[in-house]
PDB file of N, CA, C and O in Angstrom:
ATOM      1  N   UNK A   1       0.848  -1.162   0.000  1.00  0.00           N
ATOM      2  CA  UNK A   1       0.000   0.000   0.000  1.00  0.00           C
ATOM      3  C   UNK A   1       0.895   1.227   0.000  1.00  0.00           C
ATOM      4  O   UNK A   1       1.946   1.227   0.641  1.00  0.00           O
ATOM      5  N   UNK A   2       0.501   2.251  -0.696  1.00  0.00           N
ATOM      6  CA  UNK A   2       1.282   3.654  -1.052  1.00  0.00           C
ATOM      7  C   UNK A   2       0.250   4.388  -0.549  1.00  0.00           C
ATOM      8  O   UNK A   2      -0.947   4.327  -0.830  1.00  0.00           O
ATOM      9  N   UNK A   3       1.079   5.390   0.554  1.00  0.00           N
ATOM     10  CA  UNK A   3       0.293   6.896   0.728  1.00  0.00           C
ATOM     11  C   UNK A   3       0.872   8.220  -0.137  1.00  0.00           C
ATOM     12  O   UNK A   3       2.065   8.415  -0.372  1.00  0.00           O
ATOM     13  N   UNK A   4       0.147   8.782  -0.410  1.00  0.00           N
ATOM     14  CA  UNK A   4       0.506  10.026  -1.153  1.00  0.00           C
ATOM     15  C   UNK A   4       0.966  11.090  -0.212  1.00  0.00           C
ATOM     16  O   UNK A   4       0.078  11.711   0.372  1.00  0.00           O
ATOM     17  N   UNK A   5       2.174  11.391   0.024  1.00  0.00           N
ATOM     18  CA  UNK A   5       2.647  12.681   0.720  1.00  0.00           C
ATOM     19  C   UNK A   5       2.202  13.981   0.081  1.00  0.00           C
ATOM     20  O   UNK A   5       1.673  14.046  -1.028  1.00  0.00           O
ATOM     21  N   UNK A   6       2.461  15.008   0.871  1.00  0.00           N
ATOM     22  CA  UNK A   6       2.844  16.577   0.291  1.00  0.00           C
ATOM     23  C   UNK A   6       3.894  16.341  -0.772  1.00  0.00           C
ATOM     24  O   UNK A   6       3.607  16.561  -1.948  1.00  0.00           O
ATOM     25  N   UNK A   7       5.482  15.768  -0.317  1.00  0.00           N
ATOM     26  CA  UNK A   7       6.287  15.708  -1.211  1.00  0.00           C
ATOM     27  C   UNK A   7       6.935  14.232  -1.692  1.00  0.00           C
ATOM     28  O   UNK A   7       7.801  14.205  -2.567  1.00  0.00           O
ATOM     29  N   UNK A   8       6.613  13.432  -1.269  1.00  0.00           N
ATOM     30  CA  UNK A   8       6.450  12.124  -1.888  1.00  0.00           C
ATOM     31  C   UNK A   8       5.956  11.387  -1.698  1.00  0.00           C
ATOM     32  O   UNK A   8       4.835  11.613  -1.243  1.00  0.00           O
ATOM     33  N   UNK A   9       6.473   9.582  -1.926  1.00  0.00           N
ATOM     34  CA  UNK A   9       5.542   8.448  -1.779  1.00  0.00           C
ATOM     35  C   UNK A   9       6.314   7.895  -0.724  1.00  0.00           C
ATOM     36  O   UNK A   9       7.537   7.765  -0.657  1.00  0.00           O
ATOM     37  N   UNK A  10       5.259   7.528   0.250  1.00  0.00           N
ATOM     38  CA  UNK A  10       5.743   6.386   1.308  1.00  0.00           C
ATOM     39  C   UNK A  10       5.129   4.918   1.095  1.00  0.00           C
ATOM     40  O   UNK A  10       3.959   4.856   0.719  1.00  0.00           O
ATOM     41  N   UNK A  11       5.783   3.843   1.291  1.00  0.00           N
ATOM     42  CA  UNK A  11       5.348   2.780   1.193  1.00  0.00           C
ATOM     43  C   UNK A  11       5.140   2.112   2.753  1.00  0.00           C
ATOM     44  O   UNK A  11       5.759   2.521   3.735  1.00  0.00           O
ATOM     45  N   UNK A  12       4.360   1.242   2.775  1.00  0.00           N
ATOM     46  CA  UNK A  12       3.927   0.632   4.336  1.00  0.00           C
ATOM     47  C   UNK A  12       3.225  -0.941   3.516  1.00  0.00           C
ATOM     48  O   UNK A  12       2.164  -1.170   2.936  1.00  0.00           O
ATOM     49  N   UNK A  13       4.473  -1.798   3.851  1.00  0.00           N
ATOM     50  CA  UNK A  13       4.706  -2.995   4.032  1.00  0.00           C
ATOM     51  C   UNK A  13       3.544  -3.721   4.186  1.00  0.00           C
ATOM     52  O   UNK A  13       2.913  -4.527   3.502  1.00  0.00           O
ATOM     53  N   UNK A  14       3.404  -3.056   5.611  1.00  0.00           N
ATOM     54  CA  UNK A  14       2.439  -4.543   6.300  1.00  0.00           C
ATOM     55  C   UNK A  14       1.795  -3.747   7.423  1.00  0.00           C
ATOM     56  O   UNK A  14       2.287  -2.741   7.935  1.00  0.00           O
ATOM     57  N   UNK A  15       0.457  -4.402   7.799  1.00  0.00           N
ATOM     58  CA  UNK A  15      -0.415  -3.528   9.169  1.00  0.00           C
ATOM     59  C   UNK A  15      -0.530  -4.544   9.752  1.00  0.00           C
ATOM     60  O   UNK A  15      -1.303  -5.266   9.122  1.00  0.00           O
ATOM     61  N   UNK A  16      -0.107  -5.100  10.807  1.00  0.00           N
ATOM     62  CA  UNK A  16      -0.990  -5.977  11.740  1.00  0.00           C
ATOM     63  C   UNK A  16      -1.512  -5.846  12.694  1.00  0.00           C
ATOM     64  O   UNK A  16      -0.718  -5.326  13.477  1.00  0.00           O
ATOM     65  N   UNK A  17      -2.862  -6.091  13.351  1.00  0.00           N
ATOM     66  CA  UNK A  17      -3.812  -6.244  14.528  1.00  0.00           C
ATOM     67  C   UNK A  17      -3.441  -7.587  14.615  1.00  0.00           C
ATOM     68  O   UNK A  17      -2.962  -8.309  13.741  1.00  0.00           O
ATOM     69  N   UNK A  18      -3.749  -7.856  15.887  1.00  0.00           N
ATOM     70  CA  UNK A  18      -4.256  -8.587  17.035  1.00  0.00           C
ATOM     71  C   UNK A  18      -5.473  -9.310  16.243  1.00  0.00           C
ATOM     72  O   UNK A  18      -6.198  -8.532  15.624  1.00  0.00           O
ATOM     73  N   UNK A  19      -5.824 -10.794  16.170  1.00  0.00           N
ATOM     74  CA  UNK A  19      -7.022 -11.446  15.667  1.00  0.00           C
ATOM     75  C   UNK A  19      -7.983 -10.893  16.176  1.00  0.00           C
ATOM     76  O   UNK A  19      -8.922 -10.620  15.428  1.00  0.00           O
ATOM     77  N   UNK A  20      -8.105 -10.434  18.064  1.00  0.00           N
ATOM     78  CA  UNK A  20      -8.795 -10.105  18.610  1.00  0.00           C
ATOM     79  C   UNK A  20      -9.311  -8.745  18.285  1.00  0.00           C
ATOM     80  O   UNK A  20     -10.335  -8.351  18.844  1.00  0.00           O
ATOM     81  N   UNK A  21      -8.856  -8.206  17.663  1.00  0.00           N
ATOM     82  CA  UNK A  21      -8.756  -6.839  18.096  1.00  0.00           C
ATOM     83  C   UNK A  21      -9.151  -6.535  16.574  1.00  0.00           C
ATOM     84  O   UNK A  21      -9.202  -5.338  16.290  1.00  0.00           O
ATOM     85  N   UNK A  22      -9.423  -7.405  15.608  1.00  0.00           N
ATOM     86  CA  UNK A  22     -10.216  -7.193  13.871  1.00  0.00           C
ATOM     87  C   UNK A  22     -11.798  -6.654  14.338  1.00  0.00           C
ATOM     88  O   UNK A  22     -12.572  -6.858  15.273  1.00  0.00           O
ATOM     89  N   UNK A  23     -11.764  -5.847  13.092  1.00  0.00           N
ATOM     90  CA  UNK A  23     -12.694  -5.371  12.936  1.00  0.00           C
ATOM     91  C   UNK A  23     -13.100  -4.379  13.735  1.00  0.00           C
ATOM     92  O   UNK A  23     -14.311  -4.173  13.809  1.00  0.00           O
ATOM     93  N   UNK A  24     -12.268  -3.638  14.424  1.00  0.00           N
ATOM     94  CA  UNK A  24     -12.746  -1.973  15.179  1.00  0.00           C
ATOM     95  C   UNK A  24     -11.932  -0.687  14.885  1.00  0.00           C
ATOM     96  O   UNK A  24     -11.643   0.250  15.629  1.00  0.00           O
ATOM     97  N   UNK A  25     -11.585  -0.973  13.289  1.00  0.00           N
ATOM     98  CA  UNK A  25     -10.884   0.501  12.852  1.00  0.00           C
ATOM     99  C   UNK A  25      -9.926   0.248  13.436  1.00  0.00           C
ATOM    100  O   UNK A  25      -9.761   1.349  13.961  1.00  0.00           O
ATOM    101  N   UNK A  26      -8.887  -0.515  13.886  1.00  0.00           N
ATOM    102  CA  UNK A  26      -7.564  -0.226  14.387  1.00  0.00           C
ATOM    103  C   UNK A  26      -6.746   0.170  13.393  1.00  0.00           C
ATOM    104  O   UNK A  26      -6.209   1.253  13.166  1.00  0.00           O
ATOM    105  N   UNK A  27      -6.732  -0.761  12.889  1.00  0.00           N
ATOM    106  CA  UNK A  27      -5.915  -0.821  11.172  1.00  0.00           C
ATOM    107  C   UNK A  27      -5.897   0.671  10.803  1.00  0.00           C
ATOM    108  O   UNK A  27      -4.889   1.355  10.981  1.00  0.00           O
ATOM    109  N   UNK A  28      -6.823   1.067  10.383  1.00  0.00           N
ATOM    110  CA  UNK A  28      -7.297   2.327   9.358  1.00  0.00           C
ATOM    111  C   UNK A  28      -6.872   3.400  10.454  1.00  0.00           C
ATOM    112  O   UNK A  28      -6.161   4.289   9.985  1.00  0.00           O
ATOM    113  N   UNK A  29      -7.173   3.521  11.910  1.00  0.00           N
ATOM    114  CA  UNK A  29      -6.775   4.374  12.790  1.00  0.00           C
ATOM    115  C   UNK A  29      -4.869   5.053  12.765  1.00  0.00           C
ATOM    116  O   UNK A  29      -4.329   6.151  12.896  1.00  0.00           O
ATOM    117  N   UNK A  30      -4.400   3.551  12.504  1.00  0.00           N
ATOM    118  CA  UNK A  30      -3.036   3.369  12.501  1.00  0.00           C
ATOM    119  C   UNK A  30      -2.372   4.051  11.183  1.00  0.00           C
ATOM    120  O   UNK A  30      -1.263   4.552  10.998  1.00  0.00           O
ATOM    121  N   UNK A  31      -3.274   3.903  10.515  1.00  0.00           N
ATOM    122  CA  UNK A  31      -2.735   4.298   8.997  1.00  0.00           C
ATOM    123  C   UNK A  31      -2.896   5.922   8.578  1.00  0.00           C
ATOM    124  O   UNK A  31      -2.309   6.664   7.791  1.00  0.00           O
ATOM    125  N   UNK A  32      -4.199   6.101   9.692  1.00  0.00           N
ATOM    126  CA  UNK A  32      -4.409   7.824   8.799  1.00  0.00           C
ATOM    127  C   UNK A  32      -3.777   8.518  10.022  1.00  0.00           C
ATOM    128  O   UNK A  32      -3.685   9.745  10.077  1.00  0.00           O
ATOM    129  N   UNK A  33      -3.449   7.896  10.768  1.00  0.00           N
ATOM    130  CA  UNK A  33      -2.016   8.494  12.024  1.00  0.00           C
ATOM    131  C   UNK A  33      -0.524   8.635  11.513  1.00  0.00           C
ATOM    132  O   UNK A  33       0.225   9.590  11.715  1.00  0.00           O
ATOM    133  N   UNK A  34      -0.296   7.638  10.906  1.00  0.00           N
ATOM    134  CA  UNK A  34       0.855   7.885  10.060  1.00  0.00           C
ATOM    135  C   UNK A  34       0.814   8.815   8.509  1.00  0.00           C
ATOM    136  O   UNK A  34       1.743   9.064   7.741  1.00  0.00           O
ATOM    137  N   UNK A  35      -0.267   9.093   8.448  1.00  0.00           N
ATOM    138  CA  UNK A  35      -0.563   9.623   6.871  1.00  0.00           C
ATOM    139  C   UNK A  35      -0.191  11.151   7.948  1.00  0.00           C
ATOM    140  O   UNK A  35       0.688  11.930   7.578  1.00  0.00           O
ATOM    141  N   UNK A  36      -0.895  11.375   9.116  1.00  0.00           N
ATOM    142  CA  UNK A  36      -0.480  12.628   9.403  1.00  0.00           C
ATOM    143  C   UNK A  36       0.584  13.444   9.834  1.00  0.00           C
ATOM    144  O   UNK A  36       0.854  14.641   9.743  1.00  0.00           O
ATOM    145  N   UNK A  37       1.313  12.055  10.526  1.00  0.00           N
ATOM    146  CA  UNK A  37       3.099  12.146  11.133  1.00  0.00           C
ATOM    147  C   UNK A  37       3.959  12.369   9.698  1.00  0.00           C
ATOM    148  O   UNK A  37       4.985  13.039   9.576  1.00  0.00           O
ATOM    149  N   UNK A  38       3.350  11.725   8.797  1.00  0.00           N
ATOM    150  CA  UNK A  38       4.222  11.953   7.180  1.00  0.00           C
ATOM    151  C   UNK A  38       3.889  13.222   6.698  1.00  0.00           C
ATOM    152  O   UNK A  38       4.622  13.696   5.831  1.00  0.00           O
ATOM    153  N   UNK A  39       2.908  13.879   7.097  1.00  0.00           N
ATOM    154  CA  UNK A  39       2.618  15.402   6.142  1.00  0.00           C
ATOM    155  C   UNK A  39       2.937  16.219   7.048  1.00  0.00           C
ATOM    156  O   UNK A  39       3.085  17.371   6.642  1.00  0.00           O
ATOM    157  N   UNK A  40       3.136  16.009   8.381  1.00  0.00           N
ATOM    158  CA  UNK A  40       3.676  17.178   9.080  1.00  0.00           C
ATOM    159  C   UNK A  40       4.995  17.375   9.076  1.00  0.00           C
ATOM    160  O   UNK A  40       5.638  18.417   8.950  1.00  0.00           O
ATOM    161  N   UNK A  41       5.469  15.823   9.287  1.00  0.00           N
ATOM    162  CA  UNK A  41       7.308  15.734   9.401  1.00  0.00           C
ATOM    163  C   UNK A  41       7.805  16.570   7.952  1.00  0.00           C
ATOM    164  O   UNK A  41       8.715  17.389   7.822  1.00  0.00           O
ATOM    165  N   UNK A  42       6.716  15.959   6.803  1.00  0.00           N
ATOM    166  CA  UNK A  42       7.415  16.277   5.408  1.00  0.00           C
ATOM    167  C   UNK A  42       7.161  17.739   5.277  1.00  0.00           C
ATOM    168  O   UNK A  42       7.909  18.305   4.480  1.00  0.00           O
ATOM    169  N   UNK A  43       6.216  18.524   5.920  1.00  0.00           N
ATOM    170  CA  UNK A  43       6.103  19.901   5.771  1.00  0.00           C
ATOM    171  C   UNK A  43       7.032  20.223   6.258  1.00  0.00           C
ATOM    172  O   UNK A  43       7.785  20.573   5.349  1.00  0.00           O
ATOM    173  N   UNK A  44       7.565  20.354   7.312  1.00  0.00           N
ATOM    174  CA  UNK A  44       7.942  21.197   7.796  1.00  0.00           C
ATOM    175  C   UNK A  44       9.600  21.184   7.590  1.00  0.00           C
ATOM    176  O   UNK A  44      10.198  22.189   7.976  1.00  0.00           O
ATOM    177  N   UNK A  45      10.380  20.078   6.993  1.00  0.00           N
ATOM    178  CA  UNK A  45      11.718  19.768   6.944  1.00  0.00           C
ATOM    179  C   UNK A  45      11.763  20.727   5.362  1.00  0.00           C
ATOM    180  O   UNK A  45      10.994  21.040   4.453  1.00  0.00           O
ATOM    181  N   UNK A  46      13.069  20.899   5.727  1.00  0.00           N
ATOM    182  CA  UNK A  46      13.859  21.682   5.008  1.00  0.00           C
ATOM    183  C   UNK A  46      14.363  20.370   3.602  1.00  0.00           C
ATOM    184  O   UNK A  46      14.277  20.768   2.441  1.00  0.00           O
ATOM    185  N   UNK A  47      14.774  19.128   3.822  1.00  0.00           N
ATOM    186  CA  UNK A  47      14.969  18.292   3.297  1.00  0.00           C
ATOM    187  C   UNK A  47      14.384  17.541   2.794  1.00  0.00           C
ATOM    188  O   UNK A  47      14.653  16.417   3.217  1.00  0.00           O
ATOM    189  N   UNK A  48      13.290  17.567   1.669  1.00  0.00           N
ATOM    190  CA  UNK A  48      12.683  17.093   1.188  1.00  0.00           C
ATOM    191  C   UNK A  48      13.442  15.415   0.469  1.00  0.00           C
ATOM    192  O   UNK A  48      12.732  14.766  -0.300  1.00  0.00           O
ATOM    193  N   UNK A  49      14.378  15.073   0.704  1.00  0.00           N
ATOM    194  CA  UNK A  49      14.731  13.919   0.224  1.00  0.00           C
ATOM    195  C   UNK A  49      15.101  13.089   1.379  1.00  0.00           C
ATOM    196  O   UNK A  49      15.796  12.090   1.196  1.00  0.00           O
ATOM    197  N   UNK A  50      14.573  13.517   2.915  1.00  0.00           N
ATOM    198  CA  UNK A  50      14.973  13.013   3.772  1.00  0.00           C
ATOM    199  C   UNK A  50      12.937  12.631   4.293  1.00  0.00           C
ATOM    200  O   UNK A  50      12.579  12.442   5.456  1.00  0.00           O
ATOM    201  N   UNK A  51      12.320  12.625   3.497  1.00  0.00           N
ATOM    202  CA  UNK A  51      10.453  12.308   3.633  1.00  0.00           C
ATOM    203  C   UNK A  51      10.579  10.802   2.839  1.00  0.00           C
ATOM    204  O   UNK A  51       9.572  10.118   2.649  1.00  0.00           O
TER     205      UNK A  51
END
């Protein structure tokens, strides 16, 4: 799976939950948390080849 940055592409391997723990948005929680740690980190750096 590929997220679309501000200034590039990140790739993310693999998501795993807990068997127990399927099916309550964890997954998707985890993912649009990192979609936001990637557009802030990538905003705000001076180094765009370091996103």
């Amino acid at each position: 799976m590929a997220i679309l940055g501000a200034i590039g592409l990140a790739k993310i391997k693999a998501v795993v939950v807990a068997e127990t723990e399927r099916r309550r948005g964890i997954g998707a929680a985890m993912l649009k948390r990192r979609r936001q740690i990637y557009r802030s980190r990538c905003s705000s750096t001076s180094a765009p080849e370091s996103c």
